[in-house]
Structure formats: C-alpha cells, structure tokens
C-alpha positions in Angstrom: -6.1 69.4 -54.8 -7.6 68.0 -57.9 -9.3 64.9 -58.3 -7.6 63.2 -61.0 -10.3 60.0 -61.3 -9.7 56.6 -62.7 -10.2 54.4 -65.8 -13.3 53.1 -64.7 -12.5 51.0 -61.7 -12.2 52.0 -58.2 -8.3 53.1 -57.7 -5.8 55.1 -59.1 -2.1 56.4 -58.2 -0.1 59.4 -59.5 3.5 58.8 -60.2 5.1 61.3 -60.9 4.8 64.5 -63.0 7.0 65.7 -66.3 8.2 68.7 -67.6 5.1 69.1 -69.5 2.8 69.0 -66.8 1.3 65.5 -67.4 1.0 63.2 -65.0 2.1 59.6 -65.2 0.6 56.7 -63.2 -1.9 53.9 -63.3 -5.6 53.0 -62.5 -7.7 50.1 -62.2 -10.2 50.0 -65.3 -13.2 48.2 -63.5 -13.8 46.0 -61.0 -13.2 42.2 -61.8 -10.7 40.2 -59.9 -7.4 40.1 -60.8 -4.9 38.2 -58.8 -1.8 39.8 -60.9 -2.6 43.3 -60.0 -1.7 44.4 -56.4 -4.8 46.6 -56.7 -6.8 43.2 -56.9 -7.9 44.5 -60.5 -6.8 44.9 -64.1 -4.6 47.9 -63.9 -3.4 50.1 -66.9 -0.9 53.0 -67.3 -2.0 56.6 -67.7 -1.1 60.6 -68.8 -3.6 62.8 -67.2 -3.2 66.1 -69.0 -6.0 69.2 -68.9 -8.4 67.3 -66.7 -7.9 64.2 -69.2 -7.1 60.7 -68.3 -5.8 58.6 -71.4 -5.6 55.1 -70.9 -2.3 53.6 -72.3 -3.4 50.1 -72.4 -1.0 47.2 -72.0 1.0 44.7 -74.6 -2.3 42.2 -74.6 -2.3 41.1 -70.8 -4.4 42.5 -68.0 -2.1 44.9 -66.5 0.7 47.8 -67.3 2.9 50.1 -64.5 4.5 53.0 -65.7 8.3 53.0 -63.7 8.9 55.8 -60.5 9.9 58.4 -63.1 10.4 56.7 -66.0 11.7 59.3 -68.3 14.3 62.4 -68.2 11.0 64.6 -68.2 10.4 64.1 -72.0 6.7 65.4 -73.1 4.3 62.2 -73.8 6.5 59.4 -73.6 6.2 56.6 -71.2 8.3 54.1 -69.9 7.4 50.7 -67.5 6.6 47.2 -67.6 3.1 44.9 -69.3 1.7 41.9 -69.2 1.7 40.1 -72.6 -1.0 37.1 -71.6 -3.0 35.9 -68.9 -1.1 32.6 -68.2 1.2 32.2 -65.5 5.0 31.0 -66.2 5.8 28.1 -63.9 9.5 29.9 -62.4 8.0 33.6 -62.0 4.4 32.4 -61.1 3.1 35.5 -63.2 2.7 36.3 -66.8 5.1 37.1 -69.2 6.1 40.9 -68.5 7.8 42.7 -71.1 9.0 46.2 -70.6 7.6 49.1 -73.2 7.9 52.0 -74.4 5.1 54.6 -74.9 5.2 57.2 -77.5 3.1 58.8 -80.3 0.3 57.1 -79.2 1.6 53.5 -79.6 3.1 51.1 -76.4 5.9 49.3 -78.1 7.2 45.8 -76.4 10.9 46.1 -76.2 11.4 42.4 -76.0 13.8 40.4 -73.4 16.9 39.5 -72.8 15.0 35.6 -73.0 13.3 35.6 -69.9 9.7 36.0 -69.1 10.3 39.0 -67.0 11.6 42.6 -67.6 10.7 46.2 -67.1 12.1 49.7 -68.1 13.3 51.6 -65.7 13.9 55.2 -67.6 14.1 56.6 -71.5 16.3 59.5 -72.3 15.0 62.1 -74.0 16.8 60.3 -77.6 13.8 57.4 -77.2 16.9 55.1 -75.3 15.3 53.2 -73.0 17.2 51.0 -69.8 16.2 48.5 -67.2 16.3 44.7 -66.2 15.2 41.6 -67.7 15.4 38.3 -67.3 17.6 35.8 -68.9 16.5 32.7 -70.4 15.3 30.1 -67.3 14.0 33.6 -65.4 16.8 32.7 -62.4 19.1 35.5 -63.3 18.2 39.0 -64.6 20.6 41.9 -66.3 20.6 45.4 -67.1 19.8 46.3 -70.7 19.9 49.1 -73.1 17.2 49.7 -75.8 17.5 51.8 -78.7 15.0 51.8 -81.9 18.2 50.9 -84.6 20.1 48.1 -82.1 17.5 46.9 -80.3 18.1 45.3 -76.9 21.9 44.8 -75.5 22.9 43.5 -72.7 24.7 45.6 -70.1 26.6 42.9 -68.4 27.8 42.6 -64.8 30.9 42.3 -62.7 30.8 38.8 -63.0 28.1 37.8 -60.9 24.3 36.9 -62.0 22.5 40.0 -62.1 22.2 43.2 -62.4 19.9 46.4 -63.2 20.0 50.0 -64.5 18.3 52.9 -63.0 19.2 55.6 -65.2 20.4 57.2 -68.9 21.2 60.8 -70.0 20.2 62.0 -73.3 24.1 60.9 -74.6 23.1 57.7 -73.1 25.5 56.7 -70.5 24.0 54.1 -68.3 23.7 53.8 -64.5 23.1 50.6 -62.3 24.5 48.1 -60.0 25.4 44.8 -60.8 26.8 41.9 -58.9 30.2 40.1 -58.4 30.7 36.6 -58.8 29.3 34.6 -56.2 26.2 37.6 -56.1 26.7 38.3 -52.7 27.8 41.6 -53.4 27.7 44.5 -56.2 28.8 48.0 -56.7 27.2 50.4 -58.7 28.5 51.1 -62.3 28.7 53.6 -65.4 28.3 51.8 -68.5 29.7 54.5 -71.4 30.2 53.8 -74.8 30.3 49.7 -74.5 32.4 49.4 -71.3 31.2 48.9 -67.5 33.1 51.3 -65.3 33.1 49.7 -61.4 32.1 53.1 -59.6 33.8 51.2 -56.0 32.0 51.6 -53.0 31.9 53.1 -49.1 31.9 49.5 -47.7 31.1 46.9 -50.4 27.8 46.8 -51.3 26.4 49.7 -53.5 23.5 50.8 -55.3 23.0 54.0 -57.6 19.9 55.7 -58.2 20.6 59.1 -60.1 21.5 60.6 -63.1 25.0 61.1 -64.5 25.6 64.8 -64.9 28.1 66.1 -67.3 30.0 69.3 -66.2 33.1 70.2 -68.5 35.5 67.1 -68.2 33.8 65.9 -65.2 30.9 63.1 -64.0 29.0 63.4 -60.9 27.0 60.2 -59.8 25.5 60.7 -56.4 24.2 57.5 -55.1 24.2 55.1 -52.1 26.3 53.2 -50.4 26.5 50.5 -47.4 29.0 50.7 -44.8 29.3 46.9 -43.8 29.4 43.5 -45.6 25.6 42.1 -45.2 24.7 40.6 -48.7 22.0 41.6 -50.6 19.7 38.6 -50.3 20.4 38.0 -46.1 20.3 41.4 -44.2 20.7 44.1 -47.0 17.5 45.5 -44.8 19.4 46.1 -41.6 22.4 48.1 -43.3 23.9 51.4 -42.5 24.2 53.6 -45.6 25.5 56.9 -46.3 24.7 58.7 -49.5 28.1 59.9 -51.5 29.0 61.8 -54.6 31.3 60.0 -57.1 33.1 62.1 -59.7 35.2 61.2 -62.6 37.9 63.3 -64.3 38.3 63.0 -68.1 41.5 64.3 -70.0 41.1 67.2 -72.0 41.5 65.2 -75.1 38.5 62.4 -74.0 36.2 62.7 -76.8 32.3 63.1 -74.9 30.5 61.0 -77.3 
C-alpha cells in the first residue's frame, strides 16, 4: 500500500486509476474552512504519477472534483466539475460550477448550457467530453456533448425537463437517461449521430451507466433497470432493479460513422 499524500491539507481520495497508471482524484490543499467542499476545505483535482502529486487547480473558485472515471482510460487527461468564484447563486446555494476539461497541462471551462451548474461526466479518447448542465434559471438540467470545433450541444430529452450522460466511445456515441414529460419517469438513451434513440425499459424507469460497445453490426449497452413505477424524485430509493443487456442490430449497409 502506498501512501499517495495530499496537496498540503489534511485529506485526500483516489478515484480511479487509467491505463497509464496515473491516478485521478482530489485533495484538500490546506486547512482553511470552506463550507463548499464536503471535505470542509478548499479541494483540488489531481494525477499522482511516479510518487508525484500534480495539483490541477480549479477554473478560479476554491474547489475542483475530477468525475468517478472520467475518461475512456486516455493518458493525462481529466475530466470533472470547478468552481469559477466564491459567491453563492441564490437557486443552487453554491458557486457557479462549470465542468472542464484537463489536458496538456491546461483545465479548460467547457461553458454551460446557461445555468450556474454543470459537470463532465467522461471524455473519449478524441478530447469529446459529455455530462449535465444546467439550463438558464438552474431548475432543469440536460445532457450535453462537448467537442473543441462545436463546442457545447445540447443532447435533449424525451420531453421531460432533464436529463444526463454517463458515457461516450471514441466514435462518440452518447449514453444517458433523460426524462419524459411530466419527469416522473425516464429511460435510458443512445444519442448517435444527432438523434436520441429511447433504449425502453424492464419496468419504466431506467438509468444507464456503461459504455456502448461496437461488435460488427451490433451495440451492447448493459445498464439498469427498475421493475416498478416509483418516480425518481418520491421512492426511486426503495426500487427493485435488475441489471440487463440491450443490443441493437444495424443493417449491413448502416454506415458506423
């Protein structure tokens, strides 16, 4: 077991670890109070590498979070979520929170969808980059898809309020759930080439955590599913799930990108 340190506070938690051997988390970086931090100090992003903690810093507020494995294993890139000030909005009750990009030595704010609030969830190995932000008035939030020519886009729903993506392959096909209208239920989705493919559902709500593989002329999307009707925001807690595998069949002539 080794020791990995800090940043010069008192805490510090791995993440996860790429195909380069780095290690991904974050650290306090001293000790002064910070009441946006759930480590009750200001909190930064690392890489650990060769017994060597790099602090990534954040987009100018006191904290940054890497995501729970936040790329598809790429060497030296980062993806997550940063405060950009110290002052509190008055819907979210924190700071404005930007999601970024870390690469070649440089966190890059990816912007929102014109909300105070987003994060990135994953980047392919392409530099795409997907995750959730909120839209203007921070009361609804969608999935988005970043790239460094097109910027942010919007991902959509089903028709209800919000939505989120979990996941993008390196030919950047999107995974996620997002709601129907009235948002008291959502099913997981495959967003490919500009449209938002409704993956169904064991019961009726859904949610999908994992990565599209591409096998020949065929998807498989394993994921999660619940078995009865609860909604999200009442009892979502108390569900029964079962995990499934959802595969699509493409015609031979079904260009793949």
């Amino acid at each position: 077991m080794i020791d990995l340190g800090t940043l010069g506070g008192y805490e510090s938690l791995g993440i996860y670890v790429n195909n380069g051997g780095q290690v991904i988390g974050f650290a306090t970086i001293n000790g002064t109070p910070d009441p946006y931090s759930f480590l009750g100090a200001p909190t930064h992003t690392f890489i650990w590498q060769n017994g060597a903690m790099l602090d990534l810093g954040t987009l100018g507020g006191p904290d940054s979070f890497p995501s729970n494995g936040g790329v598809n294993d790429r060497n030296g890139s980062v993806a997550g979520g940063s405060y950009t000030n110290s002052i509190p909005n008055p819907v979210t009750g924190i700071p404005t929170q930007d999601p970024f990009l870390w690469r070649n030595g440089q966190m890059l704010d990816l912007g929102t969808l014109g909300g105070t609030n987003g994060f990135a969830a994953v980047a392919n190995s392409q530099g795409q980059v997907v995750g959730q932000s909120n839209l203007a008035g921070d009361l609804t939030y969608h999935p988005f898809l970043w790239d460094k020519k097109k910027g942010l886009t919007d991902l959509g729903t089903f028709g209800g309020s919000n939505g989120l993506a979990t996941w993008i392959n390196d030919a950047g096909e999107v995974v996620g759930e997002a709601d129907f209208p009235g948002d008291a239920t959502h099913d997981a989705f495959l967003w490919r080439r500009g449209v938002l493919l409704d993956l169904g559902n064991l019961g009726v709500t859904v949610v999908l955590r994992c990565d599209p593989n591409w096998h020949g002329q065929r998807y498989h999307l394993p994921g999660q599913s619940s078995l009865n009707r609860h909604s999200r925001s009442k009892e979502e807690k108390n569900m029964k799930s079962r995990t499934w595998m959802w595969t699509i069949v493409l015609s031979l002539s079904a260009p793949r990108d």
